[in-house]
C-alpha positions in Angstrom: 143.0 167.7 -28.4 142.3 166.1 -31.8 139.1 166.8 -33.5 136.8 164.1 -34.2 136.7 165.3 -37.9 139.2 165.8 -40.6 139.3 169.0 -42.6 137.7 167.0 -45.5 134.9 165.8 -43.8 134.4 169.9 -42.7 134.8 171.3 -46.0 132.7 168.5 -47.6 129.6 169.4 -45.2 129.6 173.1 -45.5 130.4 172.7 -49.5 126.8 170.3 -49.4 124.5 173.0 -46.8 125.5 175.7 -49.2 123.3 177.3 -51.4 125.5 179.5 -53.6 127.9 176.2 -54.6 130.8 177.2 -53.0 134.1 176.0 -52.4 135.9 176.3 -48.8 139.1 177.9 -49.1 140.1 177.2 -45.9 139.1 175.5 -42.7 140.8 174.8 -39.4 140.2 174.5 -35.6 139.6 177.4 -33.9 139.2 175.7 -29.9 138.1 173.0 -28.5 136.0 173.3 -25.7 136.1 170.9 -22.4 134.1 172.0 -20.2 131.1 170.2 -20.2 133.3 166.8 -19.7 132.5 166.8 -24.0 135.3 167.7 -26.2 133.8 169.9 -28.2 135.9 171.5 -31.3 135.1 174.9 -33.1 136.0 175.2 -37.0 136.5 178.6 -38.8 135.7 178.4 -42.1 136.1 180.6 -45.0 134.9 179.9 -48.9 134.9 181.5 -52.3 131.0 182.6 -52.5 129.5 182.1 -48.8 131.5 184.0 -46.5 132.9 182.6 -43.6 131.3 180.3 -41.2 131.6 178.5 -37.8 131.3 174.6 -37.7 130.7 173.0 -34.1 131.1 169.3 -33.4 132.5 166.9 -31.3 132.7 162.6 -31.0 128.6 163.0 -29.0 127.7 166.1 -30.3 125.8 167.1 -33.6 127.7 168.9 -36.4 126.3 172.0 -37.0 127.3 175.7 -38.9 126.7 178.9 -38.1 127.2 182.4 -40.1 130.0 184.5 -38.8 128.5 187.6 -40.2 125.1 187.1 -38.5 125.0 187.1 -34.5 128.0 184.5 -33.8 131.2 186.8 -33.2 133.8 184.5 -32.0 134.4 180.9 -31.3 133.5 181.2 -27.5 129.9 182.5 -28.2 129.2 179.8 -31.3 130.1 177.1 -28.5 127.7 178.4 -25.8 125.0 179.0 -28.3 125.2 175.5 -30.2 125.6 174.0 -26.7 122.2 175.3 -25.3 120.8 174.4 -28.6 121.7 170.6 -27.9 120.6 170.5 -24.8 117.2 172.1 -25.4 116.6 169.2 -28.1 118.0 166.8 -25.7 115.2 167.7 -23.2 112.2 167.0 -25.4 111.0 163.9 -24.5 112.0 164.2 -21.2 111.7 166.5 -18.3 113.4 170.0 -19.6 114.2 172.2 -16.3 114.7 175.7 -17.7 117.6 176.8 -15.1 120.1 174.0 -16.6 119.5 175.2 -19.9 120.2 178.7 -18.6 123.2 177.6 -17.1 124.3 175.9 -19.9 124.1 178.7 -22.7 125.6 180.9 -20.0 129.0 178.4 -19.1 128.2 178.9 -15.4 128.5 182.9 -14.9 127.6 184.3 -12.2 124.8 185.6 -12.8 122.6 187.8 -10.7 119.6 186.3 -8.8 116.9 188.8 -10.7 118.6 188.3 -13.8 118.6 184.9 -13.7 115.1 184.1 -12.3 114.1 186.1 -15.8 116.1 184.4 -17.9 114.6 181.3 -16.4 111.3 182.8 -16.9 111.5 182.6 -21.0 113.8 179.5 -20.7 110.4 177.8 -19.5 108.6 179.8 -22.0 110.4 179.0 -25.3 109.2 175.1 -24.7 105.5 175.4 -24.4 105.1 178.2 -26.9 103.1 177.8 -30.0 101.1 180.8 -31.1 102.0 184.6 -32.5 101.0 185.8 -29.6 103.6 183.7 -27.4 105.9 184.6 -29.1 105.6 188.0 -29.1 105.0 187.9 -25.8 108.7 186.3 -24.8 110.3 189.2 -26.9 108.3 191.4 -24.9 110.3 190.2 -21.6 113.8 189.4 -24.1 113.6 193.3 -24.2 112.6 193.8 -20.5 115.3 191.4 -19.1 117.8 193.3 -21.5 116.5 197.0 -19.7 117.1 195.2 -16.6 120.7 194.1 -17.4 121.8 197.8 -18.5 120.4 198.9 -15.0 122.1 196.2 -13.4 125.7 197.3 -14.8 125.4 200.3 -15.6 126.4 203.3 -12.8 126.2 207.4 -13.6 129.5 207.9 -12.9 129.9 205.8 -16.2 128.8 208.9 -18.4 131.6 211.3 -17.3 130.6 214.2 -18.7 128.0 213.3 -21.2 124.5 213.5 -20.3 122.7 210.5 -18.5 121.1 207.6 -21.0 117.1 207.3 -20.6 116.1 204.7 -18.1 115.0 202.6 -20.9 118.3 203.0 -22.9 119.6 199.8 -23.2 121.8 200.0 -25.9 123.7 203.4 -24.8 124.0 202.1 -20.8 125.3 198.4 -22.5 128.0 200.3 -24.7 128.8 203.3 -21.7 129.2 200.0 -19.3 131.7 198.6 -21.6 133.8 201.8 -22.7 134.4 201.6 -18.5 135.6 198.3 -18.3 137.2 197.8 -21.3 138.9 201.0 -22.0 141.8 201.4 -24.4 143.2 200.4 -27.5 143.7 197.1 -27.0 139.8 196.6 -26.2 138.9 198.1 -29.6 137.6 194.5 -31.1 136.0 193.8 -28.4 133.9 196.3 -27.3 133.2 196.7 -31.1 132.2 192.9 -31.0 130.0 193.1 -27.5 128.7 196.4 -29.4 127.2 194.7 -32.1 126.0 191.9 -30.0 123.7 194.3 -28.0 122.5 196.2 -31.0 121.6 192.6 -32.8 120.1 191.3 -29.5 118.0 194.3 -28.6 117.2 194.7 -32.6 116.1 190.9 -32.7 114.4 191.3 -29.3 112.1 194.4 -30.3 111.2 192.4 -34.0 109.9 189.3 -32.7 107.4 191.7 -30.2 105.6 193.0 -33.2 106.2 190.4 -35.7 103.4 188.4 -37.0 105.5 186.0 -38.6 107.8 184.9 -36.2 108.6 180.5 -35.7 109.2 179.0 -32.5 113.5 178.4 -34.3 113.6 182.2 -34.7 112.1 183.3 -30.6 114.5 180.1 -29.3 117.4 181.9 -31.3 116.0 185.3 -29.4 116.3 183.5 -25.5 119.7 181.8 -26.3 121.1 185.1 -27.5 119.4 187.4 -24.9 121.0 184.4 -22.5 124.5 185.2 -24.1 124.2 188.3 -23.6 123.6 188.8 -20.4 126.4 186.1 -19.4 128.8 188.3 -21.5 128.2 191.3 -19.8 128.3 189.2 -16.2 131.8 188.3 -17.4 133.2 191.5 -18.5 132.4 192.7 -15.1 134.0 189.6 -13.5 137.4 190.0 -15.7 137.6 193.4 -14.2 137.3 192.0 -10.7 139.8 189.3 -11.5 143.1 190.9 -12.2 144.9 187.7 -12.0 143.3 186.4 -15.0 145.4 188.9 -17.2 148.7 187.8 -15.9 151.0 184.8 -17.3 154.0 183.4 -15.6 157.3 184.9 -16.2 158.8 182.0 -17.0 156.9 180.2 -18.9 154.1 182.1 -20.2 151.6 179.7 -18.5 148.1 181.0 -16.9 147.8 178.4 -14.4 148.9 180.8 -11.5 147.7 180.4 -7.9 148.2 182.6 -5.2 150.4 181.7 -2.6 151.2 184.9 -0.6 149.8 188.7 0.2 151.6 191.6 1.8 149.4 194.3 3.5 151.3 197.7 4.7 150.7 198.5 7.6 146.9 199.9 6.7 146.0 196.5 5.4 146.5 197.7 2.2 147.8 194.8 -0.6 151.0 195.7 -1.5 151.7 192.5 -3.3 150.7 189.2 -4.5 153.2 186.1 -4.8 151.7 183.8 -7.2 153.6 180.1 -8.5 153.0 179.0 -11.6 151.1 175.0 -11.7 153.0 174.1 -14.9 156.8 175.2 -14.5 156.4 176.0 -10.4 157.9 179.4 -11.2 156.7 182.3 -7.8 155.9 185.4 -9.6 155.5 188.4 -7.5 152.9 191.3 -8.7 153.3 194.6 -7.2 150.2 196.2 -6.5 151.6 200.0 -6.5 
């Protein structure tokens, strides 16, 4: 779909929120994003002086930038973050129930119930917060919910050979649980990418519990990346469960396969799926051997 902006009108706005004067060198859509029933469009940006930068906006949604270098690793994650950012601002004035905003930051994974009712837990927390102390206290339970997702998908088996992580060990279960679902080569950026996310997230997590600083923009930037987080995680182990999500049609390269058919041996073992293709109505047939 179109975006609702023209590359001028993108170049022009990050060229005025810069502070170093720069000049973009290139900018282009990187998605647009449905969804939510909003077309939403995703800009990657790179200039002379200021690095490279995501723009997010759409025809009813605010335009808005975000460093790539910082916490924002791919257009996906941008989208979910600026997303749950709108609709927190949306909800003031009105009644702000904490487990749509969870939902919407998350895009709908499937989240574990104790997981969830956590995240829910500082969703409610970020909107009546005010004082140092509440806002060390929501990175207090940031870091707790993150413990709580590396024992969630984290198994032993996981550490081969190597010695167990501590029960406390976030950051080592998190990158263990991703080395076993995402092994290989072709993985490489993106357990790098999901590697740096944890580190950041944990990092930002334990800084807000002992900072005496801290603003109510940098603890809501804490939740909706702890919320991230954990949804990224939930859908690493769903992709894994979900073979047919790595297969295109043979025909036509499309991804809009259904299945249509399954042969069990005689142990009620799948042998094979028969799946047909939406777009080009091609049946492709995946041996399961």
């Amino acid at each position: 779909m179109q975006s609702t902006r023209t590359k001028e009108e993108v170049s022009e706005y990050i060229e005025w929120q810069s502070q170093y004067k720069c000049k973009v060198l290139s900018a282009k859509p990187e998605h647009c994003f449905e969804d939510l029933r909003v077309p939403v469009h995703v800009w990657n940006v790179k200039t002379d002086t200021d690095g490279a930068w995501w723009v997010v906006e759409g025809q009813t949604v605010p335009m808005n930038l975000y460093p790539q270098e910082a916490y924002y690793f791919s257009a996906d994650e941008v989208y979910s973050f600026h997303m749950g950012l709108m609709q927190r601002m949306e909800s003031r004035g009105k009644e702000y129930i904490p487990g749509d905003y969870v939902e919407a930051v998350a895009q709908n994974s499937n989240i574990a119930p104790l997981l969830f009712r956590k995240l829910k837990s500082i969703a409610m927390l970020i909107d009546t917060a005010v004082e140092i102390e509440d806002f060390q206290a929501i990175g207090v339970q940031c870091r707790e919910i993150l413990i709580q997702l590396g024992n969630y998908v984290y198994e032993p088996h996981m550490a081969g050979e190597e010695d167990q992580p501590q029960a406390s060990n976030f950051k080592r279960k998190g990158e263990l649980c991703i080395q076993f679902y995402c092994p290989g080569q072709p993985n490489k950026d993106y357990r790098g990418i999901i590697k740096k996310l944890t580190e950041a997230v944990w990092d930002l997590s334990c800084k807000i519990t002992h900072s005496t600083s801290s603003t109510t923009y940098d603890v809501s930037s804490c939740v909706l990346l702890c919320i991230s987080l954990v949804s990224t995680y939930i859908n690493v182990i769903q992709k894994s469960e979900d073979f047919i999500s790595t297969k295109a049609c043979s025909s036509c390269s499309s991804k809009k396969l259904k299945i249509i058919d399954i042969q069990h041996t005689e142990e009620q073992i799948i042998e094979s799926i028969q799946l047909e293709c939406e777009e080009c109505g091609a049946v492709n047939t995946i041996s399961m051997e």
